[in-house]
mmJSON file of the N, C-alpha and C atoms, coordinates in Angstrom:
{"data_MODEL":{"atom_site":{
"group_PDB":["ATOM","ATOM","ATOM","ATOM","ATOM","ATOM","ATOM","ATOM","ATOM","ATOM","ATOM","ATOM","ATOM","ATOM","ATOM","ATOM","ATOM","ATOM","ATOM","ATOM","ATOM","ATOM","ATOM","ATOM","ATOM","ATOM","ATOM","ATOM","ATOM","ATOM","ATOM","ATOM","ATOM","ATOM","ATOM","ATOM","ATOM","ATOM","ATOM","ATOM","ATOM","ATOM","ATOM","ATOM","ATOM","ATOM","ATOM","ATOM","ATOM","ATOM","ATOM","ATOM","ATOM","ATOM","ATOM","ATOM","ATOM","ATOM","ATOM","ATOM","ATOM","ATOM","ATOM","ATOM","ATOM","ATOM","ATOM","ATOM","ATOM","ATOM","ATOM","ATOM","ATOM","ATOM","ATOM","ATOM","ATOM","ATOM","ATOM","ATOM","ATOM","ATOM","ATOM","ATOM","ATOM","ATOM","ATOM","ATOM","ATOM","ATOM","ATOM","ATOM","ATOM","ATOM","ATOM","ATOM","ATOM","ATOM","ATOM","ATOM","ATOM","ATOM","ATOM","ATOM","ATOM","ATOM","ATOM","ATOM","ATOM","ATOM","ATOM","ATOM","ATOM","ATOM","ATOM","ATOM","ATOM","ATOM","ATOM","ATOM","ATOM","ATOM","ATOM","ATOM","ATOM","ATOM","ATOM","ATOM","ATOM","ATOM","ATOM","ATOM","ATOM","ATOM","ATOM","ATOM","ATOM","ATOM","ATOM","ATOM","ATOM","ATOM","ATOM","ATOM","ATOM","ATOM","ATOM","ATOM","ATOM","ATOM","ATOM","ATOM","ATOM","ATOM","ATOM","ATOM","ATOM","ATOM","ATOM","ATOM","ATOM","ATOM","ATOM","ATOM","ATOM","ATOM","ATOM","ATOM","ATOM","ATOM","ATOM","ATOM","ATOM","ATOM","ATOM","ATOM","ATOM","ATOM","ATOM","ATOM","ATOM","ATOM","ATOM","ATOM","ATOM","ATOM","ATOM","ATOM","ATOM"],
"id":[1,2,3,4,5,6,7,8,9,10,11,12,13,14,15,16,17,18,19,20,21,22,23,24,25,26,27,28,29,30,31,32,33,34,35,36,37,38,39,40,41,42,43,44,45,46,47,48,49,50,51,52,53,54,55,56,57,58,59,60,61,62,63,64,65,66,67,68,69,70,71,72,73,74,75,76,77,78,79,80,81,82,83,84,85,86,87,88,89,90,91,92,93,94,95,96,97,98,99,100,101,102,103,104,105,106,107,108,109,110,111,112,113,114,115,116,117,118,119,120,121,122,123,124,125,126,127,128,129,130,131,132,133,134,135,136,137,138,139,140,141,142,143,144,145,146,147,148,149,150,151,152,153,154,155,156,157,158,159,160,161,162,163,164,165,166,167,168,169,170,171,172,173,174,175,176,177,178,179,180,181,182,183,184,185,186,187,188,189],
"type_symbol":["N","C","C","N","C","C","N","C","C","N","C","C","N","C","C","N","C","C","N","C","C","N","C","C","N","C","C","N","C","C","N","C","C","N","C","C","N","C","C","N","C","C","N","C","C","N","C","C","N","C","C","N","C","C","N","C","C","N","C","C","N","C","C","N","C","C","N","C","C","N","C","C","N","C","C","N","C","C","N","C","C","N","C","C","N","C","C","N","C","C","N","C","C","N","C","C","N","C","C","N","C","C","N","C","C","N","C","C","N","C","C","N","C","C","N","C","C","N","C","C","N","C","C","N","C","C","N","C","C","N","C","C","N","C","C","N","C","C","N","C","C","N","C","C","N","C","C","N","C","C","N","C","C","N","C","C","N","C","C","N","C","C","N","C","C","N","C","C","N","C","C","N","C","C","N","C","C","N","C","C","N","C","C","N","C","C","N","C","C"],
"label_atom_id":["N","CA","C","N","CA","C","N","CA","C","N","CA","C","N","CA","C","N","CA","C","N","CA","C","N","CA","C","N","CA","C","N","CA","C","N","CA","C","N","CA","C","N","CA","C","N","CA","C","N","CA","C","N","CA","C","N","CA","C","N","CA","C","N","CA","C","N","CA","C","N","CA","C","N","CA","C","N","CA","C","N","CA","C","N","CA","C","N","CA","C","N","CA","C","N","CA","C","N","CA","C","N","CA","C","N","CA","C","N","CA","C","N","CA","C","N","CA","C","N","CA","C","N","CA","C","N","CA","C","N","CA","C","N","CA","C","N","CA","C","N","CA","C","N","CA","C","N","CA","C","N","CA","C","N","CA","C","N","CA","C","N","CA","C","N","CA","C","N","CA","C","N","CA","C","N","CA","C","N","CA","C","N","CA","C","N","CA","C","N","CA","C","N","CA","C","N","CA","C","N","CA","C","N","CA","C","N","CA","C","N","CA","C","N","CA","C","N","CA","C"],
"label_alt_id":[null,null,null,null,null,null,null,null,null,null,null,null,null,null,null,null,null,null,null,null,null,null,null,null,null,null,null,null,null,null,null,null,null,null,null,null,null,null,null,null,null,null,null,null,null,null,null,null,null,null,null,null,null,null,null,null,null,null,null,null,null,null,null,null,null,null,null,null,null,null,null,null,null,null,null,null,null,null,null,null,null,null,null,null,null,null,null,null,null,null,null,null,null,null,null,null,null,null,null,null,null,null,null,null,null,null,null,null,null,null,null,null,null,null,null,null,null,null,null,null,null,null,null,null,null,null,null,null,null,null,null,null,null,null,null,null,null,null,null,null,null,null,null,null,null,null,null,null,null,null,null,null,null,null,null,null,null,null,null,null,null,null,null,null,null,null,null,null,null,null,null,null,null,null,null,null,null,null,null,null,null,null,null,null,null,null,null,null,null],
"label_comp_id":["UNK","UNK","UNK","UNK","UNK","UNK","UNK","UNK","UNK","UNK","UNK","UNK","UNK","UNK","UNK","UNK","UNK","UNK","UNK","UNK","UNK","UNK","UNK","UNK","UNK","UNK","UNK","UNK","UNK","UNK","UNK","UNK","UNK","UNK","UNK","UNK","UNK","UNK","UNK","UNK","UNK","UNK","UNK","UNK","UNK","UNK","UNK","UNK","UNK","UNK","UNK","UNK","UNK","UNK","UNK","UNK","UNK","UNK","UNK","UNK","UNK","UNK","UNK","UNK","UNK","UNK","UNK","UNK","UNK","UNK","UNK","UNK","UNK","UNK","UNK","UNK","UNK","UNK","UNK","UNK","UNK","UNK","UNK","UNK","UNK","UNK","UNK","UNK","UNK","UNK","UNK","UNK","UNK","UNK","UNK","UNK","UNK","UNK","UNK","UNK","UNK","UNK","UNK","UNK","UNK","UNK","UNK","UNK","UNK","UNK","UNK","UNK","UNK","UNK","UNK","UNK","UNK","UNK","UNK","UNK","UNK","UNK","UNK","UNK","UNK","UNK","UNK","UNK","UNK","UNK","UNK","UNK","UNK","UNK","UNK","UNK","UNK","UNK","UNK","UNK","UNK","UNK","UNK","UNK","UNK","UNK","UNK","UNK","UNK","UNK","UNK","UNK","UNK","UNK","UNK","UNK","UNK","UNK","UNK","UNK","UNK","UNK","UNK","UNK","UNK","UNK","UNK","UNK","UNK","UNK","UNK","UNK","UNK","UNK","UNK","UNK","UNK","UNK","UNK","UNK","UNK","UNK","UNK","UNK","UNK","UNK","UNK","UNK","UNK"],
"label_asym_id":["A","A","A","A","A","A","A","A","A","A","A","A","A","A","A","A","A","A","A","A","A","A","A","A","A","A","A","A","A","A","A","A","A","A","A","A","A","A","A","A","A","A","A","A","A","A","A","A","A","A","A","A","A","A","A","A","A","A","A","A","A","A","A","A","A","A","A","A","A","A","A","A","A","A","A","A","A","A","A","A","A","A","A","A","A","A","A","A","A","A","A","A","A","A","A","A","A","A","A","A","A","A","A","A","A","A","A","A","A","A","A","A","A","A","A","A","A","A","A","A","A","A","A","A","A","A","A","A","A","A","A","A","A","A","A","A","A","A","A","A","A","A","A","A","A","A","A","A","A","A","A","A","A","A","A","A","A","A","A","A","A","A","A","A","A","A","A","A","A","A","A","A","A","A","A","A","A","A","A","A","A","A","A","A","A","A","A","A","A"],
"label_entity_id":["1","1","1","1","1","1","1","1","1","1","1","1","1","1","1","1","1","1","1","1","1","1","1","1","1","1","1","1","1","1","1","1","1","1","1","1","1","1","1","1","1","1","1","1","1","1","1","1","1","1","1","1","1","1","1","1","1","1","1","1","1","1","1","1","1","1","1","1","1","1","1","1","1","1","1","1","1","1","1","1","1","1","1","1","1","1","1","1","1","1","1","1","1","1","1","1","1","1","1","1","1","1","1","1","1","1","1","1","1","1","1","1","1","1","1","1","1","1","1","1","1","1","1","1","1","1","1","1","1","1","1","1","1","1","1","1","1","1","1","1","1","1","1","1","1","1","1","1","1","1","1","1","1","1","1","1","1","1","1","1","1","1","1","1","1","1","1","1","1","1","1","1","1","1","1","1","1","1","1","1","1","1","1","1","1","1","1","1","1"],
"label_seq_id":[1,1,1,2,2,2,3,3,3,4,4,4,5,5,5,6,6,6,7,7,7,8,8,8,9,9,9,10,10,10,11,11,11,12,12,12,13,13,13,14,14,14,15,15,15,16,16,16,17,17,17,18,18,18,19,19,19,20,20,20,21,21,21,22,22,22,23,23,23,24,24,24,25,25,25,26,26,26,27,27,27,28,28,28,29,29,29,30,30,30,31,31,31,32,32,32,33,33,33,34,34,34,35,35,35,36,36,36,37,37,37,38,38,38,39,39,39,40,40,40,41,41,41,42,42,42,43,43,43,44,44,44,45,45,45,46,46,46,47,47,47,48,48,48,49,49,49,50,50,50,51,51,51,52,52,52,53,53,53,54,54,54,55,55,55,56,56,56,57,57,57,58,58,58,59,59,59,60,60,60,61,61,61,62,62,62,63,63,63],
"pdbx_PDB_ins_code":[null,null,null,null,null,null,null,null,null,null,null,null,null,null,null,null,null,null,null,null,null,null,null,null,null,null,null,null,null,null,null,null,null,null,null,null,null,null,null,null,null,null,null,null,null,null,null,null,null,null,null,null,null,null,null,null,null,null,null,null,null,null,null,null,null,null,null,null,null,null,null,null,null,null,null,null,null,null,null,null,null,null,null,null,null,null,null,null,null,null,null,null,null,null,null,null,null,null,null,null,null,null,null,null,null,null,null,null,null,null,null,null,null,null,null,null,null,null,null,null,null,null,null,null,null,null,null,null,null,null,null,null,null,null,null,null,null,null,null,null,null,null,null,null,null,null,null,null,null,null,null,null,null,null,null,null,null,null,null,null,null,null,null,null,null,null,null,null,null,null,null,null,null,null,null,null,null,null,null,null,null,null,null,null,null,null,null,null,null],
"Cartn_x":[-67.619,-66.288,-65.325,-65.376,-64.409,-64.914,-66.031,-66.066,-65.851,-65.832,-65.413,-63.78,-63.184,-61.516,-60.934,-62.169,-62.221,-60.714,-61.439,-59.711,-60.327,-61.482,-61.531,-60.708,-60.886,-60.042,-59.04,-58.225,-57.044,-56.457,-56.996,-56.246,-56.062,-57.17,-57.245,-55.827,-55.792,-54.378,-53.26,-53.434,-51.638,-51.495,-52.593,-52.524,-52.276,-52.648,-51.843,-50.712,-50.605,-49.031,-48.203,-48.461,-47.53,-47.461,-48.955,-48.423,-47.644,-47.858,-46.86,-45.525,-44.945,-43.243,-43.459,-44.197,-44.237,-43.534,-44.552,-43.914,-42.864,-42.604,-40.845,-40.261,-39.847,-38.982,-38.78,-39.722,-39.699,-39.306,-39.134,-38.579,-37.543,-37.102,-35.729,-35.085,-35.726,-35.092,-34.731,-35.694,-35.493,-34.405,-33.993,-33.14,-31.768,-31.514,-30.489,-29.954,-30.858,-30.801,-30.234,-30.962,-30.722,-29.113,-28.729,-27.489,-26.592,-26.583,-25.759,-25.92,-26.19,-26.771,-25.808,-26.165,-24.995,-24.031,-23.503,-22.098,-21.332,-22.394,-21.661,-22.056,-22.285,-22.346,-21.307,-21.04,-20.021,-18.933,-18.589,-17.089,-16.798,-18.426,-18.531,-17.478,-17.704,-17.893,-16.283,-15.563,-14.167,-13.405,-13.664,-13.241,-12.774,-14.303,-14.261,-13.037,-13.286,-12.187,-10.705,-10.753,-9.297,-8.868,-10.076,-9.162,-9.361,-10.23,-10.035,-8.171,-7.786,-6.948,-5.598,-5.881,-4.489,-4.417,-5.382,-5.741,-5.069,-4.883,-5.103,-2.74,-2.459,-1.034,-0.721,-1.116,-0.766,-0.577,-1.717,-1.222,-0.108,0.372,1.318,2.687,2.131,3.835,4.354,3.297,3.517,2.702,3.606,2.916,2.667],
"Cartn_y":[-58.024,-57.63,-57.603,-58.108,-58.751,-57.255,-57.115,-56.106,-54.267,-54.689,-53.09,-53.254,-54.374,-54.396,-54.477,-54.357,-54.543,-55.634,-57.257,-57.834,-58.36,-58.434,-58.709,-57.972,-56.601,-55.667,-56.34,-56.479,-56.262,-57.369,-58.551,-60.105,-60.172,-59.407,-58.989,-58.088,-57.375,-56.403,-57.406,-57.948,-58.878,-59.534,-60.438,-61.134,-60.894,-59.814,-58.57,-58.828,-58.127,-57.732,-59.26,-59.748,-61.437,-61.939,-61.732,-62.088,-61.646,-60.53,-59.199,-59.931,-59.91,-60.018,-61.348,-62.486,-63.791,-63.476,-63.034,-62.648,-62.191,-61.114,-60.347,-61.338,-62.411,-63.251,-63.96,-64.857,-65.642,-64.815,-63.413,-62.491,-62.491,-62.334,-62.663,-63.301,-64.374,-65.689,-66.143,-66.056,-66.44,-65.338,-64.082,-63.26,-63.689,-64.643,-65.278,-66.084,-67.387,-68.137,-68.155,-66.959,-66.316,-65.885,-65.171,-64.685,-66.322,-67.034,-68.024,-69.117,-69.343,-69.472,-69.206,-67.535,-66.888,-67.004,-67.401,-67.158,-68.415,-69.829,-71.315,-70.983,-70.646,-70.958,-70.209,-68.848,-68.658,-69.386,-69.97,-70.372,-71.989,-72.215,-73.529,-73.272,-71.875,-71.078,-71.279,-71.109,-70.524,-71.362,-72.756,-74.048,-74.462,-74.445,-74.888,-74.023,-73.084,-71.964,-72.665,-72.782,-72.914,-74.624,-75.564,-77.199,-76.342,-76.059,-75.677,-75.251,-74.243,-73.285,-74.677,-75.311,-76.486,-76.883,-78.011,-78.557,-78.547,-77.018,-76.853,-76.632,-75.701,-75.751,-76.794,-78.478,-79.268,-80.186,-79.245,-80.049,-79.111,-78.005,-76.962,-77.74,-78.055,-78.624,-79.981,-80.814,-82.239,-82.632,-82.12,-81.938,-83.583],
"Cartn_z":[-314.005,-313.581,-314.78,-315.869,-316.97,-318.042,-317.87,-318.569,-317.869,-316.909,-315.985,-316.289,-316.236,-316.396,-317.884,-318.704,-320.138,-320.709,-319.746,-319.91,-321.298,-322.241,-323.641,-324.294,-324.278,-325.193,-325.483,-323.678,-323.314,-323.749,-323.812,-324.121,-325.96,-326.669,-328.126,-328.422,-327.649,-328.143,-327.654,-326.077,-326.141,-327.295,-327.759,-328.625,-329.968,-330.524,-331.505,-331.42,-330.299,-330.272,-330.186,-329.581,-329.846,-331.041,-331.942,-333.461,-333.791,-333.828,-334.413,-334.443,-333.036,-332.186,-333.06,-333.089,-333.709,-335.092,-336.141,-337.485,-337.577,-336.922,-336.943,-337.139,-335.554,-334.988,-336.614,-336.511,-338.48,-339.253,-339.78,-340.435,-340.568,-339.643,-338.75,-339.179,-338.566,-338.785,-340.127,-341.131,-342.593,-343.206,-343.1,-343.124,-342.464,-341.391,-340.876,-341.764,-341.814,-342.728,-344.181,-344.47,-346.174,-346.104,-345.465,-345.003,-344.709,-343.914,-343.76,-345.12,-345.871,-347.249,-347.984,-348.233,-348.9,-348.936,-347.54,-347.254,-347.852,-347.144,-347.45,-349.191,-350.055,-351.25,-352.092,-351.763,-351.693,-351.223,-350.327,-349.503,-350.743,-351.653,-352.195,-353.134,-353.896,-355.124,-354.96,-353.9,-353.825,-353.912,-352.928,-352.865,-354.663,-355.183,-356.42,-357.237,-357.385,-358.055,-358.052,-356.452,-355.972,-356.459,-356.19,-357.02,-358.346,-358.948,-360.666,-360.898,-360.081,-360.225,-360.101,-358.903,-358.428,-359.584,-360.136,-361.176,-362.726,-363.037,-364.039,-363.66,-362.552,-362.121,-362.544,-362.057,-361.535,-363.328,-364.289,-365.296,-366.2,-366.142,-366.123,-365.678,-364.882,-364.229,-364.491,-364.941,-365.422,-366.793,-367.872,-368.797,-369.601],
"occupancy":[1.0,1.0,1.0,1.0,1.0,1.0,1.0,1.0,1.0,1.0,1.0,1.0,1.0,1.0,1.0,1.0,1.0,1.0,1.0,1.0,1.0,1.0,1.0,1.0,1.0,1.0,1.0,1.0,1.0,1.0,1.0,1.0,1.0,1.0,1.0,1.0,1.0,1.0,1.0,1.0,1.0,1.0,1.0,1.0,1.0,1.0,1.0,1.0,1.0,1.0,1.0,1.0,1.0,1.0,1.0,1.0,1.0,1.0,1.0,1.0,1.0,1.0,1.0,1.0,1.0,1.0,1.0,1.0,1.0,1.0,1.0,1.0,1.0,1.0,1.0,1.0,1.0,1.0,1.0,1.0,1.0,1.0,1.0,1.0,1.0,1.0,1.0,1.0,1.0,1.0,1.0,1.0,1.0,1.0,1.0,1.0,1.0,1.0,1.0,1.0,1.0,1.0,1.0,1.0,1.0,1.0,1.0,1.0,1.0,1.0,1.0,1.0,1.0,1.0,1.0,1.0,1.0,1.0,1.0,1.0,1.0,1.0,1.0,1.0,1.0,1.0,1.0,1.0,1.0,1.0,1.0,1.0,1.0,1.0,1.0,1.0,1.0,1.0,1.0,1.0,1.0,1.0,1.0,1.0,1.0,1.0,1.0,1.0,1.0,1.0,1.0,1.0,1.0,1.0,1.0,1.0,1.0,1.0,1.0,1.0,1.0,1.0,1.0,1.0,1.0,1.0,1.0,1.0,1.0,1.0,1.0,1.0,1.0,1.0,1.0,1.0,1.0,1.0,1.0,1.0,1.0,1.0,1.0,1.0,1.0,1.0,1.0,1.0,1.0],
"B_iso_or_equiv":[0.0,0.0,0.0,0.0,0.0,0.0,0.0,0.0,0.0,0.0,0.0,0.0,0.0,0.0,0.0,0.0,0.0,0.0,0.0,0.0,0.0,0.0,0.0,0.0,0.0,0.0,0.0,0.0,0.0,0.0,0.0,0.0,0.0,0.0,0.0,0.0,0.0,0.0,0.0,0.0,0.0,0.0,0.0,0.0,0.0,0.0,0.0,0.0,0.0,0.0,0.0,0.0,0.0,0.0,0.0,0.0,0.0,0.0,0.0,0.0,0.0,0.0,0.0,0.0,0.0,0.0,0.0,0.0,0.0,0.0,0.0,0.0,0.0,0.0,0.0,0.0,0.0,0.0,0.0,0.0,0.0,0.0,0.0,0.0,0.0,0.0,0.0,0.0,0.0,0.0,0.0,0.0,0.0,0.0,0.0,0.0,0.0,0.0,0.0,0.0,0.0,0.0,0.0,0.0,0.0,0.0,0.0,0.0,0.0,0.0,0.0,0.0,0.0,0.0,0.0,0.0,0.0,0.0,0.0,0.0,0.0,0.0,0.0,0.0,0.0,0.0,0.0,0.0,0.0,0.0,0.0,0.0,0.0,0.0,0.0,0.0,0.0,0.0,0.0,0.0,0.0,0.0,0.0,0.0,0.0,0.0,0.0,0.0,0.0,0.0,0.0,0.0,0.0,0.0,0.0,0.0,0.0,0.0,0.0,0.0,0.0,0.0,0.0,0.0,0.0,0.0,0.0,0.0,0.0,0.0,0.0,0.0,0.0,0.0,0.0,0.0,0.0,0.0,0.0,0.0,0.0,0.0,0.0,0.0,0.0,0.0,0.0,0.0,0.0],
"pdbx_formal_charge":[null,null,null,null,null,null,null,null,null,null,null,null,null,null,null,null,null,null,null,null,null,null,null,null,null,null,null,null,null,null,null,null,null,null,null,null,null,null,null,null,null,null,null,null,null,null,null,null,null,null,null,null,null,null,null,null,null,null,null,null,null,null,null,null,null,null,null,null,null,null,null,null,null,null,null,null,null,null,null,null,null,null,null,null,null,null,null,null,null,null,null,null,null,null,null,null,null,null,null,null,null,null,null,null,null,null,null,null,null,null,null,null,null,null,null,null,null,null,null,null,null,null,null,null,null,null,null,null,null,null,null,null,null,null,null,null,null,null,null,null,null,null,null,null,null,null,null,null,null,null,null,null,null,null,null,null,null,null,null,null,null,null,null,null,null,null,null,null,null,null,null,null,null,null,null,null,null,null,null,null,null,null,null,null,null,null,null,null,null],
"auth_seq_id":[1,1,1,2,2,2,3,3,3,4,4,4,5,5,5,6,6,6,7,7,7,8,8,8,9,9,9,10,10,10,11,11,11,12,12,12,13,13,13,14,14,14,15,15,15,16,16,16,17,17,17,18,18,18,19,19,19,20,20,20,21,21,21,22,22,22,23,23,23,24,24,24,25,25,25,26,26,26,27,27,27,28,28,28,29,29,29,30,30,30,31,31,31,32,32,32,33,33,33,34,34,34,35,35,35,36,36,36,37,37,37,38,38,38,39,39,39,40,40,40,41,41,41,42,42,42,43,43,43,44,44,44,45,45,45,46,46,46,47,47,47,48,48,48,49,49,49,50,50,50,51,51,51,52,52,52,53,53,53,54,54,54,55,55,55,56,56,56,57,57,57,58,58,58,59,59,59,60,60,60,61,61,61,62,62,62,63,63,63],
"auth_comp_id":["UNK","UNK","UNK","UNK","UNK","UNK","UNK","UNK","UNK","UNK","UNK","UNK","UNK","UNK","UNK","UNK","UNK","UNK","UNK","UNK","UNK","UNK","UNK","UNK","UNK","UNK","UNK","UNK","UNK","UNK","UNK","UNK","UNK","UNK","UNK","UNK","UNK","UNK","UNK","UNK","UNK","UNK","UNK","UNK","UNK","UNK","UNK","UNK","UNK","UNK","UNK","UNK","UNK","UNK","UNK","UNK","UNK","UNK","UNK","UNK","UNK","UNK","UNK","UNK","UNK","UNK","UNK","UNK","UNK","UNK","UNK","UNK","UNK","UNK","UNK","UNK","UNK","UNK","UNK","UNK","UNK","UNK","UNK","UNK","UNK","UNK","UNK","UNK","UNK","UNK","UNK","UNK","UNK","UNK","UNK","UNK","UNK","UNK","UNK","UNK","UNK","UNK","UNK","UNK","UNK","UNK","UNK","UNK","UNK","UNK","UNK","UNK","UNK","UNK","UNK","UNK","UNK","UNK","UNK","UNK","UNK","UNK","UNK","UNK","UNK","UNK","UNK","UNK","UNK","UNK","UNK","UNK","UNK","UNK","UNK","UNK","UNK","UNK","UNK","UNK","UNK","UNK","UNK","UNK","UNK","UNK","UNK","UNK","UNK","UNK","UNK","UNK","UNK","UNK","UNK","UNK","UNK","UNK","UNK","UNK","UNK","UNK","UNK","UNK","UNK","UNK","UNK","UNK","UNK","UNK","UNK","UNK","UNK","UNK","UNK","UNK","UNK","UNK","UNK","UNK","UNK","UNK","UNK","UNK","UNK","UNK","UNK","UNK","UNK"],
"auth_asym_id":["A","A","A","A","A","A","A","A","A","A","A","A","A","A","A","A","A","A","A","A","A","A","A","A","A","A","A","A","A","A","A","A","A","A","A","A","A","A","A","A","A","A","A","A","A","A","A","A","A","A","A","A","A","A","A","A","A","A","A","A","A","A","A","A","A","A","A","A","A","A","A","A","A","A","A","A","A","A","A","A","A","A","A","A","A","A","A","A","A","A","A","A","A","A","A","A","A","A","A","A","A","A","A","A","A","A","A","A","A","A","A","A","A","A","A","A","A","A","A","A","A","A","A","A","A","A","A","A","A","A","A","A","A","A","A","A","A","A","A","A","A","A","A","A","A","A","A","A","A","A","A","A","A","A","A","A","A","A","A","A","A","A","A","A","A","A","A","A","A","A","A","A","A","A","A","A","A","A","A","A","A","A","A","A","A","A","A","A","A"],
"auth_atom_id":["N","CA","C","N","CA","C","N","CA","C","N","CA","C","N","CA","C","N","CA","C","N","CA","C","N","CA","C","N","CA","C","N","CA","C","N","CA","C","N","CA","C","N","CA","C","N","CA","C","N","CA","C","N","CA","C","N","CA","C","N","CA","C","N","CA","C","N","CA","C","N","CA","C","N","CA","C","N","CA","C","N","CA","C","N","CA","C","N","CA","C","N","CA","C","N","CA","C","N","CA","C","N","CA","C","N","CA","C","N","CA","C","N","CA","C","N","CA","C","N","CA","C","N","CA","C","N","CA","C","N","CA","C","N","CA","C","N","CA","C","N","CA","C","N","CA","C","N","CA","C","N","CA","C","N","CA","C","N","CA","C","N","CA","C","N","CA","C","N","CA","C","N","CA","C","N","CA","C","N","CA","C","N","CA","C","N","CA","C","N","CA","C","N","CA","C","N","CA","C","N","CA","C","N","CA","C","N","CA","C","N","CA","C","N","CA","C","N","CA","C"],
"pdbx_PDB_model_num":[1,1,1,1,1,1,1,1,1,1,1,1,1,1,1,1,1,1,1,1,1,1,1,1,1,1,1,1,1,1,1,1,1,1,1,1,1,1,1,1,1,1,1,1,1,1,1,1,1,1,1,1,1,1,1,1,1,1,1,1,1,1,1,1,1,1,1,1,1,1,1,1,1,1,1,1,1,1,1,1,1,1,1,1,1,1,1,1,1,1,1,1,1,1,1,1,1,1,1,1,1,1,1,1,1,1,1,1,1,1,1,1,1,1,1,1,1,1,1,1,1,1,1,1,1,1,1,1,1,1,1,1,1,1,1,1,1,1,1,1,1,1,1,1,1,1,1,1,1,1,1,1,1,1,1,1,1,1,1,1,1,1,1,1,1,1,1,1,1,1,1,1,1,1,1,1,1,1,1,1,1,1,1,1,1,1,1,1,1]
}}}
C-alpha cells in the first residue's frame, strides 16, 4: 500500500522542502541580527562622537 501511495517519495520531498524553509528561516535570521548589529554600533559610534564633542566644549568654556 505505501508503495502504490508512493508516501516514500512523498515524505523525502516534505522533508526537502522543510530543510529548505529551515535554512532560509536561519538566513533570515542571521541577516536580522547583522542588521540590528549595525545599527547599535553605530548609535555606539554617535554617543561617543557626541561626549567627545561635550567634552572638548566643556574644556572651551572653562579654560
Amino acid at each position: 500500500m505505501a508503495s502504490l501511495l508512493e508516501l516514500n517519495q512523498r515524505y523525502q520531498e516534505i522533508k526537502h522542502k522543510s530543510e529548505t524553509l529551515l535554512d532560509m528561516t536561519h538566513v533570515f535570521t542571521g541577516l536580522s541580527h547583522a542588521r540590528r548589529s549595525a545599527r547599535l554600533e553605530w548609535i555606539i559610534i554617535i554617543l561617543i562622537g557626541i561626549e567627545i564633542f561635550l567634552y572638548v566644549l566643556e574644556i572651551v568654556r572653562h579654560p
